[in-house]
N, C-alpha and C positions, 0 to 999 in steps of 0.2 A: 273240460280238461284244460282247454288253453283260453286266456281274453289276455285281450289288448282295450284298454284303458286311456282314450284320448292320448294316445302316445305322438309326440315331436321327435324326429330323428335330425340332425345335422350331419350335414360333412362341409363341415370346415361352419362358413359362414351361410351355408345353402341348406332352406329346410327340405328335406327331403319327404317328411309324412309331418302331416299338418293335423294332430287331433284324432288320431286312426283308433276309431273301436271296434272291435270284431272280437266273434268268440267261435269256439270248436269242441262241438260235445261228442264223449269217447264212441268210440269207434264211426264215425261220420267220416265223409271225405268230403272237402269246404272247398270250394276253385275261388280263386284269386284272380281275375281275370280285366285287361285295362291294357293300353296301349302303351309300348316302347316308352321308357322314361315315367310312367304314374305310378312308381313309387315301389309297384309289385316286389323286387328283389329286397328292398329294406324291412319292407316288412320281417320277411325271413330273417335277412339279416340279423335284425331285431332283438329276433326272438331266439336266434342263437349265441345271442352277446358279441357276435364281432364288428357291429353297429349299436353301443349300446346310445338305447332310449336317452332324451335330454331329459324330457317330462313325460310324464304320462305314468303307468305302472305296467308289466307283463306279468302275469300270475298263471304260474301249472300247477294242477292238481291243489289250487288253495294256496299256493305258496310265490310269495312274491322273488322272482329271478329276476328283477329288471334288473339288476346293477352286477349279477353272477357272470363269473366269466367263462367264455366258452366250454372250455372242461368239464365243468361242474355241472357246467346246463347238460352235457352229453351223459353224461352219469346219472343225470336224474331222469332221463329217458328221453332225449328227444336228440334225431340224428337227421342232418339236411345233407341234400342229394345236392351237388353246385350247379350252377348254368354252364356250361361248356364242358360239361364231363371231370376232368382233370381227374385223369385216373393217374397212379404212378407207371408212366411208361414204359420204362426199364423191369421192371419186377413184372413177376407173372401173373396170371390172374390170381391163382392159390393165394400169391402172397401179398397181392390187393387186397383181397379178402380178411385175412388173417390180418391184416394192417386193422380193418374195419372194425375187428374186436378186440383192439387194444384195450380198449376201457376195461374187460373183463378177463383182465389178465389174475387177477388173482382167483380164477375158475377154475374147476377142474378141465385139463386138455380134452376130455371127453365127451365134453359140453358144448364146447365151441368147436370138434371133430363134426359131433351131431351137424348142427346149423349147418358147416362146411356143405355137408350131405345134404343140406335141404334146400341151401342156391343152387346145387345141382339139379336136383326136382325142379324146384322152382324155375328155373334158368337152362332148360338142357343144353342150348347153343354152348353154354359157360364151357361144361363139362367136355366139349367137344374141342376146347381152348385150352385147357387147364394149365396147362404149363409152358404155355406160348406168351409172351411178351404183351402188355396191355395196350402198346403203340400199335401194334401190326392189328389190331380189332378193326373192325366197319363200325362206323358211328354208330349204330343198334347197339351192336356187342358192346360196343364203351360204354352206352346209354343202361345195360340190361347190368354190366360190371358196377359201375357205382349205386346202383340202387341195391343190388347184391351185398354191395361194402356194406352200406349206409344200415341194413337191417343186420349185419354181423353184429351189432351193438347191443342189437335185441330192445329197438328203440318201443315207449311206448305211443309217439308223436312222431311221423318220418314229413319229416319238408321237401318238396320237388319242387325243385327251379328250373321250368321251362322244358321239360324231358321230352318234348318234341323237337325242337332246337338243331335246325339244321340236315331231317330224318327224310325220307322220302316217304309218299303216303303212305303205302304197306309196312313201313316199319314202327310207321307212326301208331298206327292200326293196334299193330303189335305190342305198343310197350302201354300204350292205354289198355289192351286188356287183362294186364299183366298188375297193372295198378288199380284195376277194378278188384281183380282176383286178391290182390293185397285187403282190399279193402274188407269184402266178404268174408276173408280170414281173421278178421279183427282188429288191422291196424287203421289207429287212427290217423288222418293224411289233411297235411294242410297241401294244396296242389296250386301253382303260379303258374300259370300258362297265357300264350297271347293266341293259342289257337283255341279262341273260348265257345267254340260248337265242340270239340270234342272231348273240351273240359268239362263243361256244361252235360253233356252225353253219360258222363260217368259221374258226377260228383251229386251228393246230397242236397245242397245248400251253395249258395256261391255269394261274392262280392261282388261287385265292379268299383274299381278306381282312377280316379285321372286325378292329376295333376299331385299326387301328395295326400289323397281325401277320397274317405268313401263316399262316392255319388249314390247307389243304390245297393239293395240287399234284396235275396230271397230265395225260395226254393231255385232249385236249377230248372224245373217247368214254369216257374213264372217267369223267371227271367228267360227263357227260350222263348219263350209268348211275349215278351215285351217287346213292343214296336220301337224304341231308342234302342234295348240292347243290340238288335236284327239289324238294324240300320247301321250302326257304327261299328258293329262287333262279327257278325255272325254272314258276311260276303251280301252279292248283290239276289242271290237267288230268294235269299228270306225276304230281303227289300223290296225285291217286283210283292211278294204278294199285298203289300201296303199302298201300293200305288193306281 
C-alpha cells in the first residue's frame, strides 16, 4: 500500500532521512521504532507532504504522492495522528470529530452521523465527554480523541506519532490495545513509537532507525529476539538475559 523509495528529507540545510526505504502492505501494522531524534517523525512527515521528500519517491496504492500536498494526500486515504495530541481545545469533542471529516464534506450527513456513532463504540470514554471541552481531557482522552479525529476521514493508511507520549502505564496499556483492535478491524497503521516493546508487542513487521537511516528490518518476533534491538531498545530486563 505505502513504500518509501531511498527517500532524503531536509529541513533547511540538515538532512533529516538519509536514503529511507520502507514499505507497508494493506492491512499490516509496521512499528517505526529508533531513539529521540532518528528520523521516526519525518518519516511521517513525509508521507504526509508537510516535509515533502527532496529525493527519493513516496508512492500509495501505485501512485506517486511525493511532491502532493497535504490535502490531496488526506483525500487519497491517508490520515496522521500528531505527536503531542494537539486536539482543538476550545471546541468539543463532537466538534473535534466532525473537524476530522472535513474532507468528506461533500457526503451525505448520515454517513459521517454513522462514524460519529462508531468512535463512540470505539471510544466509550469519548461519549462520556461529548460535549465537554477537548482542553479539560486527561492525556488518554486527548490521546483516544485525535485518533478518533484522524479515522473521521475514513483513512485508508492512519499514521501515529508517538501515541504513548507522555501516558502513564495503564493508559498506555489501553490505547495500544485500541490500536491493535484498529488494526484487526482492517486498518492499515504505519505506528512511530520510542516505546518499542510495546510497539513491537502489537505490530506485524517493524523498522529500526538511527540517525536519518534504516539500520535493521524484520518481523516484530525477530526483531524482539535480536540481541542489539533488546540492548539498545527494549530496557535492561531483556539485556541481563545476554549477559
Amino acid at each position: 500500500m505505502l513504500s518509501l523509495h531511498s527517500v532524503c528529507t531536509y529541513y533547511g540545510k540538515v538532512q533529516a532521512l538519509k536514503g529511507v526505504s520502507l514499505h507497508v502492505g494493506e492491512g499490516e501494522l509496521v512499528a517505526l521504532i529508533g531513539a529521540n531524534g532518528a528520523g521516526k517523525t519525518t518519516v511521517l512527515n513525509t508521507v504526509s507532504g508537510i516535509t515533502p521528500a527532496a529525493r527519493g519517491m513516496v508512492t500509495f496504492d501505485g501512485q506517486d504522492i511525493t511532491a502532493w500536498p497535504p490535502d490531496k494526500i488526506v483525500q487519497a486515504g491517508i490520515s496522521q495522528v500528531p505527536e503531542g495530541r494537539q486536539v482543538f481545545g476550545p471546541l468539543s469533542v463532537a466538534d473535534n470529530l466532525r473537524l476530522g471529516g472535513y474532507v468528506r464534506r461533500g457526503e451525505k450527513g448520515k454517513e459521517v452521523e454513522a462514524d460519529l456513532e462508531r468512535m463512540e463504540t470505539l471510544f466509550p470514554i469519548l461519549r462520556e465527554r461529548w460535549r465537554e471541552r477537548a482542553q479539560i481531557l486527561s492525556g488518554g482522552e486527548q490521546q483516544m480523541l485525535v485518533i478518533a479525529r484522524a479515522l473521521m476521514a475514513c483513512p485508508r493508511l492512519l499514521l501515529l506519532d508517538e501515541p504513548s507520549m507522555g501516558l502513564a502505564p495503564l493508559v498506555v496499556r489501553e490505547i495500544f490495545r485500541k490500536i491493535a483492535e484498529l488494526r484487526d478491524q482492517g486498518t492499515t497503521i504505519l505506528l512511530v513509537e520510542q516505546n518499542a516493546r510495546a510497539a513491537l508487542r502489537v505490530a506485524d513487521r517493524g523498522y529500526v532507525m538511527e540517525t536519518g537511516k534504516v539500520i535493521l528490518q524484520g518481523t516484530a518476533e525477530e526483531l524482539l529476539g535480536n540481541k542489539e534491538v533488546q540492548r539498545a531498545y527494549l530496557g535492561k530486563e531483556y539485556a541481563k538475559i545476554w549477559e
